[in-house]
PDB file as gemmi writes it, atoms N, CA and C in Angstrom:
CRYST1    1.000    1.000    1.000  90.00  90.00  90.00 P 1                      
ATOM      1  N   UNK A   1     -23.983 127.259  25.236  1.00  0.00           N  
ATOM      2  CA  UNK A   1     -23.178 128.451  24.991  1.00  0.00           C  
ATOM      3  C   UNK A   1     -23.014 128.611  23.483  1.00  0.00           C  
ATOM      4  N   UNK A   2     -23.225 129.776  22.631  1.00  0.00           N  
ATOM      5  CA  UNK A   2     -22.948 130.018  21.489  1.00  0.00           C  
ATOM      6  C   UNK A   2     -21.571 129.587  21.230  1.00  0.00           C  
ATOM      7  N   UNK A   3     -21.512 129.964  19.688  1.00  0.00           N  
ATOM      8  CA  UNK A   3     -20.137 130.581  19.092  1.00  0.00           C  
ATOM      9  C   UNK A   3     -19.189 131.890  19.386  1.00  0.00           C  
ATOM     10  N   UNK A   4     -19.784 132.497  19.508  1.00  0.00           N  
ATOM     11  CA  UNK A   4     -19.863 133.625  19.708  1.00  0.00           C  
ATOM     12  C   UNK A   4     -18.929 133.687  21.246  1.00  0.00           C  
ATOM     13  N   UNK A   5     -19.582 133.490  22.014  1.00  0.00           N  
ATOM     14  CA  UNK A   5     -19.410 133.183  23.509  1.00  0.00           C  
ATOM     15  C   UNK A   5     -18.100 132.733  23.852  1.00  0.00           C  
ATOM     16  N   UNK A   6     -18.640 131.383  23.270  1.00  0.00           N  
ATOM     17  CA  UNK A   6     -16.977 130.230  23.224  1.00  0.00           C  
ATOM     18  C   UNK A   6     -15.923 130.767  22.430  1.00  0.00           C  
ATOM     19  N   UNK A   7     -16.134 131.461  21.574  1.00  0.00           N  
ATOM     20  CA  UNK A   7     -15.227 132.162  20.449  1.00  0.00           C  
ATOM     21  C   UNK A   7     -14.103 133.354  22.095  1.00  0.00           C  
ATOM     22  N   UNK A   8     -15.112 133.839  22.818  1.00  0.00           N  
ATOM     23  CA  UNK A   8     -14.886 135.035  23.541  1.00  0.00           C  
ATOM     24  C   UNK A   8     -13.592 134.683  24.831  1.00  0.00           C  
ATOM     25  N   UNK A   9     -14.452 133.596  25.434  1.00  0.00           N  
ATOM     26  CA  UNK A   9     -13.582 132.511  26.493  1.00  0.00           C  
ATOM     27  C   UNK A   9     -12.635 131.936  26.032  1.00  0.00           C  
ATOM     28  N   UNK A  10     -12.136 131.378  25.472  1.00  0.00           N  
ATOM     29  CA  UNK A  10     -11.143 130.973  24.517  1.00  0.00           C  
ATOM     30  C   UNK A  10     -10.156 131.851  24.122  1.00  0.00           C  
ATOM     31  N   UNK A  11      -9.403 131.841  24.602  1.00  0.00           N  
ATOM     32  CA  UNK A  11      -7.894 132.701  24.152  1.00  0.00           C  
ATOM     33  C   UNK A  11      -6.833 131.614  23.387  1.00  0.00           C  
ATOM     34  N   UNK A  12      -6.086 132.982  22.214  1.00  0.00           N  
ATOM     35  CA  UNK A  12      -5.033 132.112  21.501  1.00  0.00           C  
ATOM     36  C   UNK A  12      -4.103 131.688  22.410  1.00  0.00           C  
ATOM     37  N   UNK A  13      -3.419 130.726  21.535  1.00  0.00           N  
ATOM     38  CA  UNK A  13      -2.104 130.007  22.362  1.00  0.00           C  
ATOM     39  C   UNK A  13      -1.160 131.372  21.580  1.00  0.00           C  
ATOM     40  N   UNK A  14      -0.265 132.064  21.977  1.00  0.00           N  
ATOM     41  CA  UNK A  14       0.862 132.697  20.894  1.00  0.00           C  
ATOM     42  C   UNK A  14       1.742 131.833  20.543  1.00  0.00           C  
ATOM     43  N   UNK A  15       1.873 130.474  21.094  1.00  0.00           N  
ATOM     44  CA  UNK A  15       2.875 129.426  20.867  1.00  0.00           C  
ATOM     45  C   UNK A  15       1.989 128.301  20.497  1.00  0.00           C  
ATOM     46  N   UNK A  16       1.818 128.711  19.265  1.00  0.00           N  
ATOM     47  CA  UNK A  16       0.689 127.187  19.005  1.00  0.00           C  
ATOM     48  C   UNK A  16       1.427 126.298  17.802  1.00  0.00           C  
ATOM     49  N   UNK A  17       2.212 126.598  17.747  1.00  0.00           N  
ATOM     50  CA  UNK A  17       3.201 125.931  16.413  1.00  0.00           C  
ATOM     51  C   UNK A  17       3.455 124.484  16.774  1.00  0.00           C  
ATOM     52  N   UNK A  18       3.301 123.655  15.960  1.00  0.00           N  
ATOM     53  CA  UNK A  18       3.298 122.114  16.128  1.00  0.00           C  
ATOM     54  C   UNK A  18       4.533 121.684  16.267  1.00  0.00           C  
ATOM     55  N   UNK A  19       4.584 120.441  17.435  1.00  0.00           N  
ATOM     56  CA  UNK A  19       6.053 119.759  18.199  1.00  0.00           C  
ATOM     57  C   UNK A  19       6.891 118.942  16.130  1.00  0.00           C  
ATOM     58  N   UNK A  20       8.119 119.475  15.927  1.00  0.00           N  
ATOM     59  CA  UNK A  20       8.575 118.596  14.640  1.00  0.00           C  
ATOM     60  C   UNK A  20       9.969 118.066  15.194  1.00  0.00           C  
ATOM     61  N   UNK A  21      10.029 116.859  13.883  1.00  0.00           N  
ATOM     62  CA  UNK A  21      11.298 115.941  14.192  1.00  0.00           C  
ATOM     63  C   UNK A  21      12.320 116.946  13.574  1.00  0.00           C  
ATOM     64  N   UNK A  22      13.901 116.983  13.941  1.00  0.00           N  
ATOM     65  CA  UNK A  22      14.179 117.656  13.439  1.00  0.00           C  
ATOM     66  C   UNK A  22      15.561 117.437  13.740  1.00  0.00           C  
ATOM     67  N   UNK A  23      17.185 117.630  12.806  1.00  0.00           N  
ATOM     68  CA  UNK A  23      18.261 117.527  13.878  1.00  0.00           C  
ATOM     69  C   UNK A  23      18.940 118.394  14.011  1.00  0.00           C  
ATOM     70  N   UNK A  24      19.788 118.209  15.164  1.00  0.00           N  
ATOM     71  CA  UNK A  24      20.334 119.631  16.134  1.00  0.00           C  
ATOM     72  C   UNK A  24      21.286 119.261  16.672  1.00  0.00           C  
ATOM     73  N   UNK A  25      22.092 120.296  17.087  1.00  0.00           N  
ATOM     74  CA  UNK A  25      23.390 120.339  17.850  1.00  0.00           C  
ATOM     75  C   UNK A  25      22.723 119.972  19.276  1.00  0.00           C  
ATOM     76  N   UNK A  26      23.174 119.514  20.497  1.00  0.00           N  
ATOM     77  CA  UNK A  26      22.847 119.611  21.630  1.00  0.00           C  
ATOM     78  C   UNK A  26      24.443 119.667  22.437  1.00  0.00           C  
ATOM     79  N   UNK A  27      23.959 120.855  23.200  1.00  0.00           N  
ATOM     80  CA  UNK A  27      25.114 120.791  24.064  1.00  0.00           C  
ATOM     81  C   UNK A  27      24.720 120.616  25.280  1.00  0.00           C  
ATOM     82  N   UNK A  28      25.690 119.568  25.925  1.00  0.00           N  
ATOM     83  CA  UNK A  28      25.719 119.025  26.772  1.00  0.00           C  
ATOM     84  C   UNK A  28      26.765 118.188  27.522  1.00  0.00           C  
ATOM     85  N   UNK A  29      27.306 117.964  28.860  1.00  0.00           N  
ATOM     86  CA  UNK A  29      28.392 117.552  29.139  1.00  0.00           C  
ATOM     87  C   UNK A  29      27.768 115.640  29.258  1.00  0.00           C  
ATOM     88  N   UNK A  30      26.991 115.596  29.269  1.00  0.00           N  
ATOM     89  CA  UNK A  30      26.865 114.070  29.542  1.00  0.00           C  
ATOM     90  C   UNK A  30      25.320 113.784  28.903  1.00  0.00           C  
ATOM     91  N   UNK A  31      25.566 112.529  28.152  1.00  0.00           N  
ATOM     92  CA  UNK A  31      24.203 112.107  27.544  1.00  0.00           C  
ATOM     93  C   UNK A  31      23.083 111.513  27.693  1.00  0.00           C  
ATOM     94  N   UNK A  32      22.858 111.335  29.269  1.00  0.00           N  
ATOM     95  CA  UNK A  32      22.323 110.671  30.554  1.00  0.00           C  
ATOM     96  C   UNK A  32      20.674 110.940  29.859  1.00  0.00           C  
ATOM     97  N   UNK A  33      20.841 112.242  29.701  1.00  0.00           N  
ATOM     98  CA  UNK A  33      19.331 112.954  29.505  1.00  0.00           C  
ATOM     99  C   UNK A  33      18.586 112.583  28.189  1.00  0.00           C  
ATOM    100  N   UNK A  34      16.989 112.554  28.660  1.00  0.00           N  
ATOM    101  CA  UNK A  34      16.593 112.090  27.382  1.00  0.00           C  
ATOM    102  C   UNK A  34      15.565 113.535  27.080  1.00  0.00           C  
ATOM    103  N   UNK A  35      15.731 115.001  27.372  1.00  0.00           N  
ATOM    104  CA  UNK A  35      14.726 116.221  27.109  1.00  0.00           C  
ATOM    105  C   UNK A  35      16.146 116.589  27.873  1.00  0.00           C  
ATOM    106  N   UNK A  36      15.858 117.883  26.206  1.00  0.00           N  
ATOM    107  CA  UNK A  36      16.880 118.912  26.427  1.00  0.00           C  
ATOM    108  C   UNK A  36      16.513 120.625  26.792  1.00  0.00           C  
ATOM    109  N   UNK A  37      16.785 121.542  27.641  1.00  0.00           N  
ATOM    110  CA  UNK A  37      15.464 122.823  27.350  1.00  0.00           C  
ATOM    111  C   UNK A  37      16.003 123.543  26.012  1.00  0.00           C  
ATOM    112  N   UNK A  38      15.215 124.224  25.432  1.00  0.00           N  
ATOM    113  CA  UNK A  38      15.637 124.853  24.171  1.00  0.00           C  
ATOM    114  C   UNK A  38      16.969 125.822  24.001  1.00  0.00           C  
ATOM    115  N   UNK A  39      17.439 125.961  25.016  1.00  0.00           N  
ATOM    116  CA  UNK A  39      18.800 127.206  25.248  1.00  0.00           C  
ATOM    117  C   UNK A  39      20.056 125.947  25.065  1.00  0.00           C  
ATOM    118  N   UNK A  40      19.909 124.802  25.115  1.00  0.00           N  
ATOM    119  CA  UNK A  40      21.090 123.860  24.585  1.00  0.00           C  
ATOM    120  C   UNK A  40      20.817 123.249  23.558  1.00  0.00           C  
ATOM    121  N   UNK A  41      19.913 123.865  22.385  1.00  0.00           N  
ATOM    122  CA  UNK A  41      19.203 122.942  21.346  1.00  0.00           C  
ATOM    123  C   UNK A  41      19.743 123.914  19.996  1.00  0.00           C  
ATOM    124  N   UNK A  42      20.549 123.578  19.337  1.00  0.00           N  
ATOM    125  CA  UNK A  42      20.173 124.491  18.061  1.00  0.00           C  
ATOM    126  C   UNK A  42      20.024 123.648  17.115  1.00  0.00           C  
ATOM    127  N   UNK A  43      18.563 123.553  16.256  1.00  0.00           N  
ATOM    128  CA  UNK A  43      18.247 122.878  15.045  1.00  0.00           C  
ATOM    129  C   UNK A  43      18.948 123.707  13.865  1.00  0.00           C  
ATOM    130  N   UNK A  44      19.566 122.384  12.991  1.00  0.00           N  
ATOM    131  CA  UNK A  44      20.087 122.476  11.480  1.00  0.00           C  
ATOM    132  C   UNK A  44      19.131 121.924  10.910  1.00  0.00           C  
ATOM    133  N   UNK A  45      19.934 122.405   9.215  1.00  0.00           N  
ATOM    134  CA  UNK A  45      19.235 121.933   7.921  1.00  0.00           C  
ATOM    135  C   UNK A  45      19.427 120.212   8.275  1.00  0.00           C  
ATOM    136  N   UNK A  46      20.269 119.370   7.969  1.00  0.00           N  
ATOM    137  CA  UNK A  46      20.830 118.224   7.955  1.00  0.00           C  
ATOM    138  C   UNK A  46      21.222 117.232   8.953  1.00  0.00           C  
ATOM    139  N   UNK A  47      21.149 116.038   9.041  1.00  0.00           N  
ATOM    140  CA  UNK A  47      22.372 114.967   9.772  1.00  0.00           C  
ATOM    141  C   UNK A  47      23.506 115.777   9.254  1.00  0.00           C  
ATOM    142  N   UNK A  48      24.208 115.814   8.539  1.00  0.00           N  
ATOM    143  CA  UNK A  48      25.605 116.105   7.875  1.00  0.00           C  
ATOM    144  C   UNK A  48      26.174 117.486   8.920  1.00  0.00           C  
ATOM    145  N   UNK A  49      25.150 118.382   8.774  1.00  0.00           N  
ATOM    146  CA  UNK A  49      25.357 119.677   9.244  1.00  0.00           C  
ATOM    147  C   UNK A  49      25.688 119.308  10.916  1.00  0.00           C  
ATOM    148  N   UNK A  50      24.489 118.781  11.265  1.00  0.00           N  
ATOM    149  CA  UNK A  50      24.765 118.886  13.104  1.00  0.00           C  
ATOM    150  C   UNK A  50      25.845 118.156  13.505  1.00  0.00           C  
ATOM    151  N   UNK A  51      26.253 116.728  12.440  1.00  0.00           N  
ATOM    152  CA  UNK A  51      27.431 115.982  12.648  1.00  0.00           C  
ATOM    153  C   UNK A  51      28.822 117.522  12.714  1.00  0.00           C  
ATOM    154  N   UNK A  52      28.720 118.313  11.331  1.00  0.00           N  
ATOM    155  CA  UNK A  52      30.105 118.931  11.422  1.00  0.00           C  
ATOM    156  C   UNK A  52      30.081 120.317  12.590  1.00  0.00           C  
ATOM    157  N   UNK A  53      28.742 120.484  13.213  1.00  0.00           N  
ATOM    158  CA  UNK A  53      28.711 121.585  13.779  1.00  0.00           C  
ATOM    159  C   UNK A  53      29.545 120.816  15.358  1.00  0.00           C  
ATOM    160  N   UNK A  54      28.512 119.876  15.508  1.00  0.00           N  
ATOM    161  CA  UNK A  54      29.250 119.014  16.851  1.00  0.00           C  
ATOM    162  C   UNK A  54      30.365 119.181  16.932  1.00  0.00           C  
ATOM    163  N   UNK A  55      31.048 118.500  15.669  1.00  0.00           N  
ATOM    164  CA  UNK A  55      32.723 117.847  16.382  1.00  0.00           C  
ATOM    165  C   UNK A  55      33.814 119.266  16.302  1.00  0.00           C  
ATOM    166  N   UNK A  56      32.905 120.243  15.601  1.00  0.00           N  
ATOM    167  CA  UNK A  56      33.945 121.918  15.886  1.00  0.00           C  
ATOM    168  C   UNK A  56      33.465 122.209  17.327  1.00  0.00           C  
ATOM    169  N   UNK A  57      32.207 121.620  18.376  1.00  0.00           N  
ATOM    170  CA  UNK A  57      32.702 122.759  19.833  1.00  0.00           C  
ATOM    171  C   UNK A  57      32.472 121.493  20.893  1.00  0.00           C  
ATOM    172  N   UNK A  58      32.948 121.653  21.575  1.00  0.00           N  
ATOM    173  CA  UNK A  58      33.322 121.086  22.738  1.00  0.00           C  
ATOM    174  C   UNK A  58      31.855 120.519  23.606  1.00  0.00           C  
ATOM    175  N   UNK A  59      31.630 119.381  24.035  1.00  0.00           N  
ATOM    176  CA  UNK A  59      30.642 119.002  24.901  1.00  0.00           C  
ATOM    177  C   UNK A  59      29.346 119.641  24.099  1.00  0.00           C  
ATOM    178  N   UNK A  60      29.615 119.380  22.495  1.00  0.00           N  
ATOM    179  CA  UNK A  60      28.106 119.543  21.633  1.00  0.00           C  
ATOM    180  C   UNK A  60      28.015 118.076  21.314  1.00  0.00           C  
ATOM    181  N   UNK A  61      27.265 117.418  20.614  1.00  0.00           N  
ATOM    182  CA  UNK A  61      26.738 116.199  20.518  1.00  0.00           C  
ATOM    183  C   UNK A  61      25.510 116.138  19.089  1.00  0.00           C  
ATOM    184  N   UNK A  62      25.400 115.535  17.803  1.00  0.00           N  
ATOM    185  CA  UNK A  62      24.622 115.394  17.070  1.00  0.00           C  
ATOM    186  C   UNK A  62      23.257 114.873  17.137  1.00  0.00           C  
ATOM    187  N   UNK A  63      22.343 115.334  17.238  1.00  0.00           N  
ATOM    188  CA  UNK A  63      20.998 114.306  17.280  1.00  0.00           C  
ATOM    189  C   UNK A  63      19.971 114.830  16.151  1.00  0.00           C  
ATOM    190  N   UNK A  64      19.103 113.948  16.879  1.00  0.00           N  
ATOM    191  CA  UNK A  64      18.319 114.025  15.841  1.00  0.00           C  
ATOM    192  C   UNK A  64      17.109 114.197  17.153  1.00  0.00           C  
ATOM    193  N   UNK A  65      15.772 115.128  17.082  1.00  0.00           N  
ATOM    194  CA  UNK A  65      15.026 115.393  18.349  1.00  0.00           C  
ATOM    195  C   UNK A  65      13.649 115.924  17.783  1.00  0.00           C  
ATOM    196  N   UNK A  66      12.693 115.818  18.819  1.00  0.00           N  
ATOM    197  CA  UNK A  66      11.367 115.808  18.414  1.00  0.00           C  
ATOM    198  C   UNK A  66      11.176 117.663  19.444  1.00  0.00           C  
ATOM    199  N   UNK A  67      10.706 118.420  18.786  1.00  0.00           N  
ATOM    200  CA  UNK A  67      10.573 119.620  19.838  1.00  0.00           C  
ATOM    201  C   UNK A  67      10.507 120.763  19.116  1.00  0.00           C  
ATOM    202  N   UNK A  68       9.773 122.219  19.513  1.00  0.00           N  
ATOM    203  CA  UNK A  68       9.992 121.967  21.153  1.00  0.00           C  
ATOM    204  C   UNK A  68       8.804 121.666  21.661  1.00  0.00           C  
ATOM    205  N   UNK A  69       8.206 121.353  22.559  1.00  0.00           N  
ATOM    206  CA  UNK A  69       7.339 120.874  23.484  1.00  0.00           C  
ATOM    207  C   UNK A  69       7.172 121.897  24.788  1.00  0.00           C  
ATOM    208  N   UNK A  70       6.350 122.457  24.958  1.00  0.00           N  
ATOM    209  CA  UNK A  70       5.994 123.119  26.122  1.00  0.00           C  
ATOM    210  C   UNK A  70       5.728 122.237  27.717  1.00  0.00           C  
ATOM    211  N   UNK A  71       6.513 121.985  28.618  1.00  0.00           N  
ATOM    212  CA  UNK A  71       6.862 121.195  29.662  1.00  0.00           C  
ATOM    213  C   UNK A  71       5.336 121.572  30.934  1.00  0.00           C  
ATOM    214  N   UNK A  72       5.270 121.278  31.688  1.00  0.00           N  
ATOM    215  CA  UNK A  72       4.057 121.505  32.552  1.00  0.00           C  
ATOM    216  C   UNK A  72       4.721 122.559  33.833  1.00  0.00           C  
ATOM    217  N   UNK A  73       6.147 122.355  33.541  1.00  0.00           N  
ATOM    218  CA  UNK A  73       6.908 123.955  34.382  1.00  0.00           C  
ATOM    219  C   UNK A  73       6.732 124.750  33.388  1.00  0.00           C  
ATOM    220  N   UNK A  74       6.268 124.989  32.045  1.00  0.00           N  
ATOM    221  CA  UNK A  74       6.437 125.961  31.205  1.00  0.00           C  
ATOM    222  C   UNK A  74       7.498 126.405  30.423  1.00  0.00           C  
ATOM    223  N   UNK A  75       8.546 125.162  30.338  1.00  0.00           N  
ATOM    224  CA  UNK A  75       9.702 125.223  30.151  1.00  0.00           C  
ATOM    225  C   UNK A  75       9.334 125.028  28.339  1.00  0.00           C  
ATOM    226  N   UNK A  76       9.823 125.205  27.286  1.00  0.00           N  
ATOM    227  CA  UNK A  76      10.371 124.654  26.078  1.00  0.00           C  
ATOM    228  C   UNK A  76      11.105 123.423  25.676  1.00  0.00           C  
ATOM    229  N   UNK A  77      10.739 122.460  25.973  1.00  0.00           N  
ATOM    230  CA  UNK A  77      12.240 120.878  26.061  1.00  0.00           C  
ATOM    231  C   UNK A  77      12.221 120.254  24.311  1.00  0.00           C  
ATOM    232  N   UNK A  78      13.194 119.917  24.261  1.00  0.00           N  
ATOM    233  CA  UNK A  78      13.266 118.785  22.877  1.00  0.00           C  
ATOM    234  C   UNK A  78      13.288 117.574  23.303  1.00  0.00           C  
ATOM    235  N   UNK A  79      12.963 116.472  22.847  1.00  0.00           N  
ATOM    236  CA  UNK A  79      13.129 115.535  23.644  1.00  0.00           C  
ATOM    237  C   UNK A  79      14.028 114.459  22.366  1.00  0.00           C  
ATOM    238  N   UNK A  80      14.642 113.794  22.586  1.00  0.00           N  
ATOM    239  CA  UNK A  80      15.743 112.888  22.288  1.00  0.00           C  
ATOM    240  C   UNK A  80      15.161 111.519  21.725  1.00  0.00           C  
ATOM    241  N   UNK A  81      15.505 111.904  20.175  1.00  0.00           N  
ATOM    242  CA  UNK A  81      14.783 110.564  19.363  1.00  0.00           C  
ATOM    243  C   UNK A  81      16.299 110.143  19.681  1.00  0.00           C  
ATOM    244  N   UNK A  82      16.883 110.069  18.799  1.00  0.00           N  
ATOM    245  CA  UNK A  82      18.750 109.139  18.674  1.00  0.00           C  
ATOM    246  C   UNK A  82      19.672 110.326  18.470  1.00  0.00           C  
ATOM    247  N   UNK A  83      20.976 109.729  18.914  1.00  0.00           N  
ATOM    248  CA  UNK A  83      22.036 110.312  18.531  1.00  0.00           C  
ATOM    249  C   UNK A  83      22.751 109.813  17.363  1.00  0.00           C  
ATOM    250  N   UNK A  84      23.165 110.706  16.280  1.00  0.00           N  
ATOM    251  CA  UNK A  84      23.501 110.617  15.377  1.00  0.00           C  
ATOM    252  C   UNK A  84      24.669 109.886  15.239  1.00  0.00           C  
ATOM    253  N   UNK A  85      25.746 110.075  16.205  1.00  0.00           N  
ATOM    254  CA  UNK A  85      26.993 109.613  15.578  1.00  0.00           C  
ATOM    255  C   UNK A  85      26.850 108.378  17.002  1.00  0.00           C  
ATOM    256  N   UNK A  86      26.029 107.431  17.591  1.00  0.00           N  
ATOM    257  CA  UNK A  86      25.834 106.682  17.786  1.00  0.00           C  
ATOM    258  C   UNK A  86      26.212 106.455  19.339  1.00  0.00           C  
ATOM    259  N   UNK A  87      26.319 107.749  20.220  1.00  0.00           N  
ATOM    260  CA  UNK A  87      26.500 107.542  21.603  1.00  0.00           C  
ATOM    261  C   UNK A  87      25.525 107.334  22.370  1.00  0.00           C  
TER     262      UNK A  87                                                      
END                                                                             
């Protein structure tokens, strides 16, 4: 098969952006879980930042997380390097 061809069969990903480490608020009522889906994930600049964003709302939690990751349901997940303030 050419270039050309294979060039043709081949469709873009629109989500082709590479999985990064990164830290984030996670909200969540219990820390059981180790993949979070992206609608309880908000990435900050800093440790410092997600530490002070956490302890202002309720059942948020500091980490630090690798994501997002496209799931094999098609879901978006982060998945859970450590928690920052050590839970």
């Amino acid at each position: 098969m050419g270039q050309i061809q294979m060039e043709k069969i081949m469709q873009e990903d629109p989500d082709n952006s590479l999985v990064k480490t990164c830290y984030a608020v996670i909200y969540t009522p219990s820390r059981r879980r180790k993949r979070f889906p992206e609608n309880c994930v908000t990435p900050v600049e800093s440790a410092e930042q997600a530490i002070a964003q956490a302890a202002a709302q309720e059942d948020s939690h500091p980490a630090r997380v690798m994501g997002p990751s496209r799931s094999s349901e098609g879901f978006r997940l982060y998945y859970l390097i450590d928690w920052l303030d050590g839970g």
